[in-house]
C-alpha positions as CSV (number, residue, x, y, z in Angstrom):
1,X,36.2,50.9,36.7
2,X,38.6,48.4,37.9
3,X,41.7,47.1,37.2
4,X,42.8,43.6,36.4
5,X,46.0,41.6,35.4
6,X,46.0,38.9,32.7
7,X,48.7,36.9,32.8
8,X,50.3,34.1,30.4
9,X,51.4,30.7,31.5
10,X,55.0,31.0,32.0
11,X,57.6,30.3,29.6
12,X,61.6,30.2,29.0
13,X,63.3,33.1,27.4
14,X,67.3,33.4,27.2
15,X,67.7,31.0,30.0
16,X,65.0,32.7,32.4
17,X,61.2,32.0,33.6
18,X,59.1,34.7,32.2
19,X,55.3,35.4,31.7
20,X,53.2,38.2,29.5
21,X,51.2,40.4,31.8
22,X,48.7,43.3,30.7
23,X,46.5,45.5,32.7
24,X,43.1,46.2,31.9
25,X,39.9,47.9,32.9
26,X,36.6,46.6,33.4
27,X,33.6,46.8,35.6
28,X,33.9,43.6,36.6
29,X,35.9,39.8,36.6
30,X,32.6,38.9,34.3
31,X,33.3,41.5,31.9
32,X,37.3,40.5,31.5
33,X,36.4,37.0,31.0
34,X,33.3,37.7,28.5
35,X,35.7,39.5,26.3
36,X,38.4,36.9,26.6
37,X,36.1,33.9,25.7
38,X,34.5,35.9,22.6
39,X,38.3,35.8,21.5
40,X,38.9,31.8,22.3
41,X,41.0,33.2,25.6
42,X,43.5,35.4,23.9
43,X,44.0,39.1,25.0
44,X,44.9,41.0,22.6
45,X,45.9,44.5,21.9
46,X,48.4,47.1,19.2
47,X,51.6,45.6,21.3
48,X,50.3,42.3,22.8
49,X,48.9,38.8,22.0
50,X,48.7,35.6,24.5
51,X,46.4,32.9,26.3
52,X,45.4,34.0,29.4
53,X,46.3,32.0,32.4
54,X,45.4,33.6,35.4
55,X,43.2,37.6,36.3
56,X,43.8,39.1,39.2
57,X,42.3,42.3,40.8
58,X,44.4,45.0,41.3
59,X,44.2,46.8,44.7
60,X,45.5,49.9,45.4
């Protein structure tokens, strides 16, 4: 498996530019984003809820 980043559109939070980031894993970018459009672009999770912006690979 593979991991990738979601991230939020940034936003303002006690004076300071900030953005929701989660990793996940998946096979592959198809898989992320077939999961995220069978939920209208939102990742969601226990701890977490936002519109995805951007998914990046992580390489290590």
């Amino acid at each position: 498996m593979k991991k990738f980043e979601l991230y939020s559109s940034s936003f303002i939070s006690y004076g300071k530019e900030k953005s929701a980031s989660m990793i996940v894993h998946a096979d592959s970018y198809a898989e992320v984003i077939q999961e995220l459009e069978s939920n209208a672009g939102w990742y969601t999770c226990d701890n977490a809820a936002f519109k995805v912006a951007y998914i990046e690979e992580v390489v290590e």
